[in-house]
C-alpha positions in Angstrom: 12.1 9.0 -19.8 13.9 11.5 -21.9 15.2 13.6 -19.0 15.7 10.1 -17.0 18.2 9.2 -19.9 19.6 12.6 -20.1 20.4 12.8 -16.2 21.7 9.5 -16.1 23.8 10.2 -18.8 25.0 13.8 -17.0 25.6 11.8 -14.0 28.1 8.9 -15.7 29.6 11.5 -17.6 30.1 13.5 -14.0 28.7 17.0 -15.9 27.6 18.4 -13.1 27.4 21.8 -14.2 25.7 20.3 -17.2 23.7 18.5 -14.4 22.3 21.3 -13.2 21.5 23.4 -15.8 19.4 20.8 -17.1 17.7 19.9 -13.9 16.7 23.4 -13.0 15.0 24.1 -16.5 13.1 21.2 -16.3 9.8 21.1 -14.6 9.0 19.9 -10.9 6.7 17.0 -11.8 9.2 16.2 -14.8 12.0 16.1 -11.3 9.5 14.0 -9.3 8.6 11.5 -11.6 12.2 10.5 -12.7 13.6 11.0 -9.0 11.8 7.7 -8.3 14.0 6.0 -11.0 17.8 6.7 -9.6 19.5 5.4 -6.9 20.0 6.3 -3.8 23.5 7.6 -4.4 22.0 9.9 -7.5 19.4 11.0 -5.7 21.5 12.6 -2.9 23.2 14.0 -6.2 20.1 15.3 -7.4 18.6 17.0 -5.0 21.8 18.9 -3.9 22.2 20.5 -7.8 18.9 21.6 -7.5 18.2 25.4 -6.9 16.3 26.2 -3.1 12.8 26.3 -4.5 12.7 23.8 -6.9 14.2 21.7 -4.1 12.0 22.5 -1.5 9.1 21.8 -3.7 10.1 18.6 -4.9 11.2 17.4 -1.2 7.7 18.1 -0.2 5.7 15.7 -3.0 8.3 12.8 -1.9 7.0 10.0 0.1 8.0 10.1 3.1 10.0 7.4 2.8 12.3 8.7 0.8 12.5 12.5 2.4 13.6 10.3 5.7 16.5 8.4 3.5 17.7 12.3 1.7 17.6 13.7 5.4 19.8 10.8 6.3 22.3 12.3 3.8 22.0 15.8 5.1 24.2 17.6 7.7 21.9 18.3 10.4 22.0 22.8 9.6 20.8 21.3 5.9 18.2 19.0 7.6 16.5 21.7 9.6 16.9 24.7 6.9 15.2 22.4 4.5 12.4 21.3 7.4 12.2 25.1 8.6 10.8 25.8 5.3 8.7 22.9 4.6 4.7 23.5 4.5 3.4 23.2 7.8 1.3 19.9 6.9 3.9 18.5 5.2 6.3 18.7 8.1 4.1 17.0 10.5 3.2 14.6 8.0 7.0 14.1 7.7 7.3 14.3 11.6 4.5 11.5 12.5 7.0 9.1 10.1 10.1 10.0 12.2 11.6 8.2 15.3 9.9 10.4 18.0 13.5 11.3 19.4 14.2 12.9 16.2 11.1 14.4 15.8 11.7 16.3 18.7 15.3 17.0 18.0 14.1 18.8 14.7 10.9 20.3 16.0 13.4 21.9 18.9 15.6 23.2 15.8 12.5 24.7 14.1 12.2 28.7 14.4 9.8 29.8 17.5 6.9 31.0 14.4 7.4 27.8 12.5 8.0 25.2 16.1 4.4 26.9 17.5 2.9 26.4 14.2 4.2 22.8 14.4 3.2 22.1 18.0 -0.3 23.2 17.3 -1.0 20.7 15.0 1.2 18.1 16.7 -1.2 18.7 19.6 -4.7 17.3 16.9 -5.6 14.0 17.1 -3.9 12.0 14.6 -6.1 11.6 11.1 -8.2 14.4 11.6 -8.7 17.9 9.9 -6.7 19.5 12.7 -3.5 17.3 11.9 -3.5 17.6 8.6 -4.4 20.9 7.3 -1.9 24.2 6.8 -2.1 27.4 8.5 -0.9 28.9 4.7 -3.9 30.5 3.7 -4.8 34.4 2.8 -7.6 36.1 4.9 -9.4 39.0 4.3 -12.0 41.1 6.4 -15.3 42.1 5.3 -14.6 45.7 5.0 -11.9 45.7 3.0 -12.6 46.7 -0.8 -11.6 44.5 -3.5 -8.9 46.9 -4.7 -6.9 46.4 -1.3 -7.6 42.7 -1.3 -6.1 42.1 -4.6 -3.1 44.0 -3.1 -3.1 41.9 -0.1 -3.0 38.6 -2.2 0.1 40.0 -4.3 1.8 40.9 -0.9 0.9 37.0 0.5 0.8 35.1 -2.5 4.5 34.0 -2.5 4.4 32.2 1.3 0.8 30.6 0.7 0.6 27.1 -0.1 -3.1 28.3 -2.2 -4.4 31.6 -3.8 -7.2 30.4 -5.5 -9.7 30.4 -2.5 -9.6 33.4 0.1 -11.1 33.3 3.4 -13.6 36.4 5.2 -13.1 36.6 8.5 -14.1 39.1 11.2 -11.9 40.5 14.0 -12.4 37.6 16.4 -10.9 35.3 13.0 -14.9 33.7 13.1 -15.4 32.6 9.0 -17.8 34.6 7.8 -17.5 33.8 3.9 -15.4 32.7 1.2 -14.3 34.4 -1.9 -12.3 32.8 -4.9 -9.6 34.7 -6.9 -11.8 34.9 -9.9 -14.6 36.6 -8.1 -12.3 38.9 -6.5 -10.2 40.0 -9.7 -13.9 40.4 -11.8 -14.9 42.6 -9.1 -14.7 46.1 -9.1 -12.1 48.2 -7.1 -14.1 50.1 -4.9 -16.4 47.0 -4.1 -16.7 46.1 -0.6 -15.7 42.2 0.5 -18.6 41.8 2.1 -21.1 42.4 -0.5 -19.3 39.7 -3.5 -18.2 37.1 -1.3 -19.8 34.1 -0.7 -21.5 34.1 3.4 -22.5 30.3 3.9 -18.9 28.7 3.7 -18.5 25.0 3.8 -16.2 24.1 6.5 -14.7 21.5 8.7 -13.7 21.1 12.5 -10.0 20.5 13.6 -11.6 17.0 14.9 -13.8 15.8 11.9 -12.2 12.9 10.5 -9.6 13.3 7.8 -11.4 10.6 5.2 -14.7 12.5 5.8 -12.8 15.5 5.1 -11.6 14.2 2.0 -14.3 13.1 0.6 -16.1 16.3 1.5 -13.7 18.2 -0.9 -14.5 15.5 -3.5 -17.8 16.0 -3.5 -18.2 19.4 -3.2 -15.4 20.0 -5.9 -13.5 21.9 -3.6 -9.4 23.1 -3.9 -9.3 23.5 -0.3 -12.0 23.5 2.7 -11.9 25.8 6.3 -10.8 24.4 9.4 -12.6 26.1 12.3 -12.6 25.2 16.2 -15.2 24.9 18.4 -16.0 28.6 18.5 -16.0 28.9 14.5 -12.4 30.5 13.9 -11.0 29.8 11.0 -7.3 27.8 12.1 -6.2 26.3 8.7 -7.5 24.8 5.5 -7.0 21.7 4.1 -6.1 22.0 0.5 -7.5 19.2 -2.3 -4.1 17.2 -3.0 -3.8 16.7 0.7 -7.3 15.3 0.6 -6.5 13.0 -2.4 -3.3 11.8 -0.4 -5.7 10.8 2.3 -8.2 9.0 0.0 -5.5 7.0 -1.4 -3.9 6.2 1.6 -7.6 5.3 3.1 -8.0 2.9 0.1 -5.2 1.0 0.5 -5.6 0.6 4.8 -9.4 -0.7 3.7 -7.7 -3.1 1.1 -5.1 -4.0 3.8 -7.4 -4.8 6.4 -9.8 -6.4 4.2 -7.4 -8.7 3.3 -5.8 -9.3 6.6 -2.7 -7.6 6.1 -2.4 -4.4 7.8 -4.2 -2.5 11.3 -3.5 -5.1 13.4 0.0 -6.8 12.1 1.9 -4.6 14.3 0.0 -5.7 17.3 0.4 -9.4 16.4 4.3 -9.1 15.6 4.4 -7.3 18.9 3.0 -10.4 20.6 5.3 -13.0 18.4 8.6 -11.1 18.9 7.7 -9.7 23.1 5.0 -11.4 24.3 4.1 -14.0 27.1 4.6 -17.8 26.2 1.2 -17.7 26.5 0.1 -15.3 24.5 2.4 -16.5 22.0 1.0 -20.2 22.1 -2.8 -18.6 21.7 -1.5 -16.9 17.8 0.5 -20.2 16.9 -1.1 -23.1 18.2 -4.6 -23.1 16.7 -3.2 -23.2 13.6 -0.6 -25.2 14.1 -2.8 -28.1 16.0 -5.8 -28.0 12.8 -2.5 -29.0 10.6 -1.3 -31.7 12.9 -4.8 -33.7 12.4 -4.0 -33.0 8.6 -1.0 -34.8 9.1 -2.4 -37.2 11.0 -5.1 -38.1 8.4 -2.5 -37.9 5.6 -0.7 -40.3 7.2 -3.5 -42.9 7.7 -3.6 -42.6 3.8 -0.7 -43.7 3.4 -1.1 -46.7 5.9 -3.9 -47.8 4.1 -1.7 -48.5 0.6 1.5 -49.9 2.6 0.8 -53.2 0.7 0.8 -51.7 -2.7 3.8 -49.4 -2.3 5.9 -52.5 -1.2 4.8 -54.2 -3.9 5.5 -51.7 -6.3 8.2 -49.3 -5.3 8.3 -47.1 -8.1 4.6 -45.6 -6.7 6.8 -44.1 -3.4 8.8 -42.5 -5.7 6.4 -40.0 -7.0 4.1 -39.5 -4.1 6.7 -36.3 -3.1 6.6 -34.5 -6.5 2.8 -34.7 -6.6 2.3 -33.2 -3.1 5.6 -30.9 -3.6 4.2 -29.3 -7.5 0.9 -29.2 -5.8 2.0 -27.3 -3.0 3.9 -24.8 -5.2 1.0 -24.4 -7.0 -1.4 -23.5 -4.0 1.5 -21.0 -2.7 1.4 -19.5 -5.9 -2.1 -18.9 -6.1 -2.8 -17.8 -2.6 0.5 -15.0 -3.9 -1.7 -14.0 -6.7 -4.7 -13.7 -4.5 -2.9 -12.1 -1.9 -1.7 -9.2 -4.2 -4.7 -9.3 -6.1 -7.0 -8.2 -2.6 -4.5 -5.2 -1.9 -4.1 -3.6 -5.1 -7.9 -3.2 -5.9 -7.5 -5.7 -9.1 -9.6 -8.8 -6.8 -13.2 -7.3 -5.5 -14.5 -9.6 -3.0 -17.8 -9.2 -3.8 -17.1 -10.0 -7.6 -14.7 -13.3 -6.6 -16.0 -15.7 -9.2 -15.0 -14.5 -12.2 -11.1 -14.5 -10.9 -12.0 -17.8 -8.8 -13.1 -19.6 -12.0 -10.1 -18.0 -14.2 -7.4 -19.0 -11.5 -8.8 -23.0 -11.9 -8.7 -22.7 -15.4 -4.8 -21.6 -15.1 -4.6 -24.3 -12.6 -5.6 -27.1 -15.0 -3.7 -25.8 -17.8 -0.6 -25.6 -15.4 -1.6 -29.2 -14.7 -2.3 -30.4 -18.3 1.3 -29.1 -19.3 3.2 -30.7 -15.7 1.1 -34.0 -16.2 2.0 -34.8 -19.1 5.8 -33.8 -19.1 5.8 -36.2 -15.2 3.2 -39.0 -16.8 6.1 -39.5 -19.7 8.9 -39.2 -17.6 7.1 -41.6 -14.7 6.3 -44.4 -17.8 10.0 -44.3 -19.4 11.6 -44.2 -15.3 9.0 -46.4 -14.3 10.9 -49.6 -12.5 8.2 -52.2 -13.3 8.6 -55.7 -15.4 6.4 -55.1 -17.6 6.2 -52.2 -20.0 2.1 -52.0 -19.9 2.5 -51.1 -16.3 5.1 -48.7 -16.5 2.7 -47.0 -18.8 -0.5 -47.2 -16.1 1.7 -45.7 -13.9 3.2 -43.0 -15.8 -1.1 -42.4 -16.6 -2.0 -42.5 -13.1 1.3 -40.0 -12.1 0.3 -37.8 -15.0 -4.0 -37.8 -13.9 -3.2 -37.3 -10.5 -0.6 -34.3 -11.4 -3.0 -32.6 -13.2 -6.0 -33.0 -10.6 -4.0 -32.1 -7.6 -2.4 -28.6 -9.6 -6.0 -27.9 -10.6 -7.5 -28.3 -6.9 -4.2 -26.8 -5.2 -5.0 -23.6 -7.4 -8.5 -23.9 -6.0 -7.5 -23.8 -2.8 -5.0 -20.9 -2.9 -8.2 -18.8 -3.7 -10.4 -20.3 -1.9 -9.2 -20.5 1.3 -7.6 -17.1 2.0 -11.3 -15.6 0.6 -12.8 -18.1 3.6 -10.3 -17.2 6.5 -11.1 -13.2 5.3 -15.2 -13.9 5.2 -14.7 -15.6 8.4 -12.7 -12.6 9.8 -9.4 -14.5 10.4 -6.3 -13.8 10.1 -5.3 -15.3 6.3 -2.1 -13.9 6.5 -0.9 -16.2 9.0 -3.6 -19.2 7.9 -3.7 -19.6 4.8 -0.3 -21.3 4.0 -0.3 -23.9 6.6 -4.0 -24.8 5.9 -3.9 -24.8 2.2 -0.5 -27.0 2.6 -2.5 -29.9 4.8 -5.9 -29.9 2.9 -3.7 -30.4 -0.3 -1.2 -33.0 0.9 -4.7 -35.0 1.6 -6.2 -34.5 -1.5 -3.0 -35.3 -3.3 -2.6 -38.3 -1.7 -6.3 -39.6 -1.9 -5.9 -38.4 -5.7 -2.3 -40.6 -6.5 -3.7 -43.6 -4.8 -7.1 -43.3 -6.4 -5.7 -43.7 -9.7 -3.0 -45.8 -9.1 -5.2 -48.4 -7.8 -7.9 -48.1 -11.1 -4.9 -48.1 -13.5 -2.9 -50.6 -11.5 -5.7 -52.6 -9.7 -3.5 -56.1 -10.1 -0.8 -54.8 -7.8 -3.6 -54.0 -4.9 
């Protein structure tokens, strides 16, 4: 927060030499962190104070979102200098997000070491070992001693994306072992490779699945894992904050889709916004047609007490605030439940405690409201005589707080069904909740209107 404040400062004061003193002595995650915090504009001013590396760096740990809004600001020589020198996995990362025309524009830009480098893993499937992983690693042969591996490291260790893990391999590039950077700088000079390193590496395929990747370098308590093809030569590695990205990014598709909010939305807008009438009609109607019988029945409800609201007009008046708090309530809850499910804090197999605690709001919510509408239903109230203003201000007041209470119910409830049920909650929870509580509200208002006003009926 200190350097946010300091930066910000810079930037009003337009110190730009200031600027970027400060912002090159500080440190990269100190950069990354308060990057998130400026604007747009400052970032653009940001980045382009910062010195090569430290830019480079930082562009590399930015989502990709925002590397695709910097590059916007970029002339395109600035664009593909800074993408020429990106980590290979982070530029197809970076890639995969772009429109494929561009993608192609800057892959084309790309030098010919870096553009085959990029084509090779362009060519994996998408969210395997293969697509992810970098081809920045250090290998060594079995023959060498340690004395000229050590000198090899210092020679490579500037253009790797890891040190800390070095590779064996033989002259057709099969693995044969592993060797960390501790091993190697304990052993002695004139000690042969072959004879300290590890032989059985652990080690992936270019096609094994990136989460099982991931959590293979989790469990194993790995900083980065071998990539071998088919014939067992080593191709890449996939190092451990790639594998964390992946994990995270696993997490929240499993929430997503749990919830009903992600793998197949694109498909489904892709039918609203392109498709047949048909198809169209097969997403909307369902839904659609369950609330018109709500509707219906809602409206038999109110059929049934046509007598009483002629005789006592000022029951009409409320019957819209009841069903409209109610509904805001159920909207609000199935909000809460909604964003509860995709960042982690709801666990469908523990829903009661939060189901139970999202009632209790609700009849709090409603105590408060009923009260506040009961008083202000008994002083509006239109009736002769001031007893009945008063049952109806209890009856508006009751029913408020019963309808809030089951509306909150409901905006749990029902998504949690619709996801059980494998259903699409996204697009059913809204109208359903809506119709099942404009019934109960209803059947609720009139209920206790006619036991606090039974003489009217």
């Amino acid at each position: 927060m200190l350097l946010l404040e300091r930066i910000t400062s810079l930037l009003n004061a337009k110190d730009m030499e200031t600027l970027k003193a400060v912002l090159n002595s500080a440190e990269e995650m100190e950069i990354l962190e308060m990057f998130y915090e400026l604007s747009a504009e400052e970032q653009v001013i940001v980045f382009r104070l910062l010195d090569k590396n430290i830019a480079l760096a930082v562009f590399e740990q930015l989502d990709t979102d925002e590397q695709q809004n910097l590059l916007r600001s970029f002339t395109h020589e600035k664009t593909i200098e800074l993408v020429n020198e990106m980590a290979p996995d982070d530029r197809v990362r970076l890639l995969d997000e772009l429109p494929a025309t561009v993608a192609r524009k800057l892959v084309g830009s790309l030098s010919p070491e870096e553009r085959k480098i990029t084509n090779i893993l362009l060519g994996y499937e998408d969210e395997t070992a293969g697509r992810i992983m970098t081809t920045e690693y250090i290998s060594l042969t079995r023959k060498m001693t340690a004395a000229e591996a050590l000198e090899k490291v210092r020679a490579q260790a500037l253009d790797k994306e890891t040190v800390y893990t070095l590779y064996i391999t033989d002259s057709g590039k099969r693995l044969k072992g592993v060797l960390s950077l501790k091993e190697l700088i304990l052993a002695k000079p004139e000690d042969v490779i072959e004879n300290v390193m590890t032989k059985h590496a652990i080690s992936v395929t270019t096609g094994t699945d990136q989460e099982q990747v991931a959590r293979t370098l989790q469990e194993m308590d790995l900083l980065a894992i071998p990539v071998v093809d088919k014939e067992n030569r080593l191709v890449g590695i996939v190092t451990f904050d790639d594998a964390m990205d992946v994990l995270e990014e696993e997490a929240t598709e499993d929430i997503l889709n749990q919830a009903g909010f992600a793998g197949s939305e694109a498909d489904r807008s892709e039918v609203l916004v392109n498709g047949s009438l048909w198809r169209i009609w097969r997403v909307r109607l369902p839904i659609l047609l369950i609330t018109l019988a709500f509707a219906f029945i809602a409206g038999f409800i109110v059929d049934g007490f046509e007598e009483s609201l002629e005789s006592i007009a000022a029951v009409a008046i409320f019957i819209p605030l009841i069903m409209g708090m109610s509904g805001n309530v159920g909207t609000q809850s199935s909000t809460v439940f909604a964003r509860g499910v995709v960042l982690g804090q709801i666990n469908m197999k523990k829903f009661f405690k939060p189901f139970v605690k999202e009632i209790f709001v609700g009849l709090s919510m409603g105590v408060l409201l009923g009260v506040i509408t009961g008083t202000i239903a008994f002083v509006w109230g239109t009736i002769a005589a001031w007893q009945d203003s008063l049952m109806l201000g209890i009856a508006v007041g009751l029913a408020l707080i019963v309808a809030i209470t089951v509306a909150s119910l409901l905006g749990f409830l029902v998504p949690f069904m619709l996801i059980k049920l494998n259903m699409d909650q996204a697009a059913g929870s809204a109208p359903i909740i809506t119709s099942i509580k404009d019934i109960v509200a209803l059947l609720i208002y009139f209920l206790f209107v006619y036991i606090f006003m039974r003489g009217y009926f």
